[in-house]
N, CA, C and O of each residue as an XYZ file, in Angstrom:
240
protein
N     100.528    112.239     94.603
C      99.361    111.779     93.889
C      98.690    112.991     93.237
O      98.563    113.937     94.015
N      98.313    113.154     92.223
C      97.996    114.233     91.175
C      96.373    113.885     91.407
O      96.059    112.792     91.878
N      95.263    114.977     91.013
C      94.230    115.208     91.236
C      93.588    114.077     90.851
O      92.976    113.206     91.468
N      93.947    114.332     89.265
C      93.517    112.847     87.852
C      93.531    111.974     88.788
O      92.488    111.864     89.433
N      94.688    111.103     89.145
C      94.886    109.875     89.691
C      93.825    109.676     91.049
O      93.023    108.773     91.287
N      94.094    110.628     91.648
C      92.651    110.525     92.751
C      91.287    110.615     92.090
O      90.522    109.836     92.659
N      90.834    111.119     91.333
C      89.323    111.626     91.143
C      89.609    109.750     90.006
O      88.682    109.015     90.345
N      90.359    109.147     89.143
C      90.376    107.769     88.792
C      89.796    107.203     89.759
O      88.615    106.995     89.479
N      90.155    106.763     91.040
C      90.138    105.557     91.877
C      88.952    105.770     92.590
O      88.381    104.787     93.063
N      88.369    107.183     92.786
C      87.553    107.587     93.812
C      86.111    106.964     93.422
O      85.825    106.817     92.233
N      85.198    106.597     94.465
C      84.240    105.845     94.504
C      82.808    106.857     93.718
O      81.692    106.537     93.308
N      83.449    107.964     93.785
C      82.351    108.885     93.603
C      82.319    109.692     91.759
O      81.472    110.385     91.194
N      83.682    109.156     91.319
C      83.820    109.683     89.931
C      83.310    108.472     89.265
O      83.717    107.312     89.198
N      82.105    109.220     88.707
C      81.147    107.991     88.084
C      80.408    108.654     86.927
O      80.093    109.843     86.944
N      80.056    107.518     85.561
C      79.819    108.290     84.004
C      78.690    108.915     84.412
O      78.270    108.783     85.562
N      78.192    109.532     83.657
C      77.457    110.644     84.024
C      76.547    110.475     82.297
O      77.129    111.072     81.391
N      75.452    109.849     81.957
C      75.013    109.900     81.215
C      74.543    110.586     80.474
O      74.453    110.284     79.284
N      73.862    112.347     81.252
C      73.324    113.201     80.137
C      74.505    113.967     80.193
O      74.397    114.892     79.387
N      75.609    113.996     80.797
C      76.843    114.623     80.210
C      77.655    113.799     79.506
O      78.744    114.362     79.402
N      77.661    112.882     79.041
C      78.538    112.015     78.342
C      79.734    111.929     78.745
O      80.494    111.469     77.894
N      80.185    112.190     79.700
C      81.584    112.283     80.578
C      81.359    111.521     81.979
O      80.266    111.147     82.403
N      82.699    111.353     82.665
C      83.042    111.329     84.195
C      82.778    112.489     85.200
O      83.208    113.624     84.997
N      82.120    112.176     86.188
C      82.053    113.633     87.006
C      81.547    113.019     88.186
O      80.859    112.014     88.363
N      82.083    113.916     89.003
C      81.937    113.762     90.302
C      80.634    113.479     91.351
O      80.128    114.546     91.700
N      80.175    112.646     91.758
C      79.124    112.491     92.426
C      78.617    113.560     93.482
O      77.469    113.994     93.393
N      79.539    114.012     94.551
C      79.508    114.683     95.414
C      79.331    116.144     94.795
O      79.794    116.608     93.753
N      78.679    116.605     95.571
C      78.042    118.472     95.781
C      79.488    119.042     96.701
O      79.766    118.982     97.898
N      80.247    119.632     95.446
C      80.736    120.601     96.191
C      80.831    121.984     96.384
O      80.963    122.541     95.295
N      80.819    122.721     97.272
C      80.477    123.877     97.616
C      81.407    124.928     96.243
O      82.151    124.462     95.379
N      81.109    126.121     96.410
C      81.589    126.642     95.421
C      82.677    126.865     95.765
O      83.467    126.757     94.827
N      83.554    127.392     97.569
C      84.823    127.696     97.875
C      85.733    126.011     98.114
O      86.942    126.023     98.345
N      85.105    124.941     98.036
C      85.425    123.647     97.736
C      86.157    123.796     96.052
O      87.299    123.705     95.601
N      85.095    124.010     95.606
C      85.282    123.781     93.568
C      86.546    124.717     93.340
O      87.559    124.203     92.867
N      86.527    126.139     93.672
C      87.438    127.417     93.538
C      89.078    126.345     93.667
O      89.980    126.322     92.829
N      88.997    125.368     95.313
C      90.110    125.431     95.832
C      90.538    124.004     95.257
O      91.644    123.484     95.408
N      89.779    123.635     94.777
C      90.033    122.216     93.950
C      90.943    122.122     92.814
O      91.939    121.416     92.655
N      90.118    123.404     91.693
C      90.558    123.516     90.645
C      91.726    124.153     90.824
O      92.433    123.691     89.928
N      92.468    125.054     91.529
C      93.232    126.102     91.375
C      94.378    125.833     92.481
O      95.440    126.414     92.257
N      94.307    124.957     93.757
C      95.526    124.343     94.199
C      95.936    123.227     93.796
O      95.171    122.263     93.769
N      96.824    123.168     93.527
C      97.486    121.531     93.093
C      97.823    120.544     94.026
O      97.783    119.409     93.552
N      98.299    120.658     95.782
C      97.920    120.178     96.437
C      97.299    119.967     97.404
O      97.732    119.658     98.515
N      95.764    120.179     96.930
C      94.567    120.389     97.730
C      93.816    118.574     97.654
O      93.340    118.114     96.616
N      93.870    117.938     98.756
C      93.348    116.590     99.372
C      91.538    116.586     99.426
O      90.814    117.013    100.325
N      91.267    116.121     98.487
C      89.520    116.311     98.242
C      89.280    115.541    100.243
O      89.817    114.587    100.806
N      88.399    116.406    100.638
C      87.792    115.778    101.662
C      87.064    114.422    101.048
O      87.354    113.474    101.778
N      86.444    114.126    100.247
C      85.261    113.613     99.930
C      86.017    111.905     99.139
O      85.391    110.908     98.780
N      87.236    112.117     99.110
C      87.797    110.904     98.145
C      87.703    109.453     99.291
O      88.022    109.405    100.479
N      87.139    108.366     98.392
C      86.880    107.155     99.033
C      87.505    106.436     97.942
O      87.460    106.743     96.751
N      88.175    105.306     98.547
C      88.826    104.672     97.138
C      88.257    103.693     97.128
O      87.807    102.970     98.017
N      88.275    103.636     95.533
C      87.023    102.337     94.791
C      87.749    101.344     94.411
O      87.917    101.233     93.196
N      88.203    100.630     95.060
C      88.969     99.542     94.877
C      88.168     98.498     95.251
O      87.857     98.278     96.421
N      87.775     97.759     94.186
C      86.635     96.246     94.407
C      87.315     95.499     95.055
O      86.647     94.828     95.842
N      88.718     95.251     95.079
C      89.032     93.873     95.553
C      88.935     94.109     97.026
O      88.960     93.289     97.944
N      88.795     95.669     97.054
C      89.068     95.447     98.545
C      87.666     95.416     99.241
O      87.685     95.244    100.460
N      86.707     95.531     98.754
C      85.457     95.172     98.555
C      85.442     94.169     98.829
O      85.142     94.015    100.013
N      85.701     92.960     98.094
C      85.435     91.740     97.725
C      85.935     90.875     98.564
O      85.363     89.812     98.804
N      87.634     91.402     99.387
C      88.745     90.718     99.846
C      87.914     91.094    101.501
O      88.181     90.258    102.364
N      87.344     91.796    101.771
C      86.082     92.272    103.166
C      84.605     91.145    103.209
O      83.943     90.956    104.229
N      84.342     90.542    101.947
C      83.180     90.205    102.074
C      83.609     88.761    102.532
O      82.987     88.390    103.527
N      84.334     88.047    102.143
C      85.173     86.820    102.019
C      85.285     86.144    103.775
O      85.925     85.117    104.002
């Protein structure tokens, strides 16, 4: 699973209005950000997957 595809699904990558982009909800530390950007398979602690149905398929 590639970063993109995680930070897509994650509950916390959300538009960001005075940046006009997607960005991350969560505060991450600066040796967090360093190891984010620069390993390729580095597993965000912070990823929750935003999947409604499964939301929806829980409330039911």
């Amino acid at each position: 699973m590639t970063k993109a595809s995680c930070c897509d699904t994650c509950t916390y990558y959300i538009y960001d209005d005075d940046y006009e982009c997607y960005t991350c909800d969560r505060d991450l530390d600066e040796d967090e950000m360093v190891r984010f950007m620069t390993d390729h398979s580095y597993q965000c602690p912070y990823y929750r997957c935003g999947d409604e149905y499964r939301v929806v398929h829980k409330q039911m």
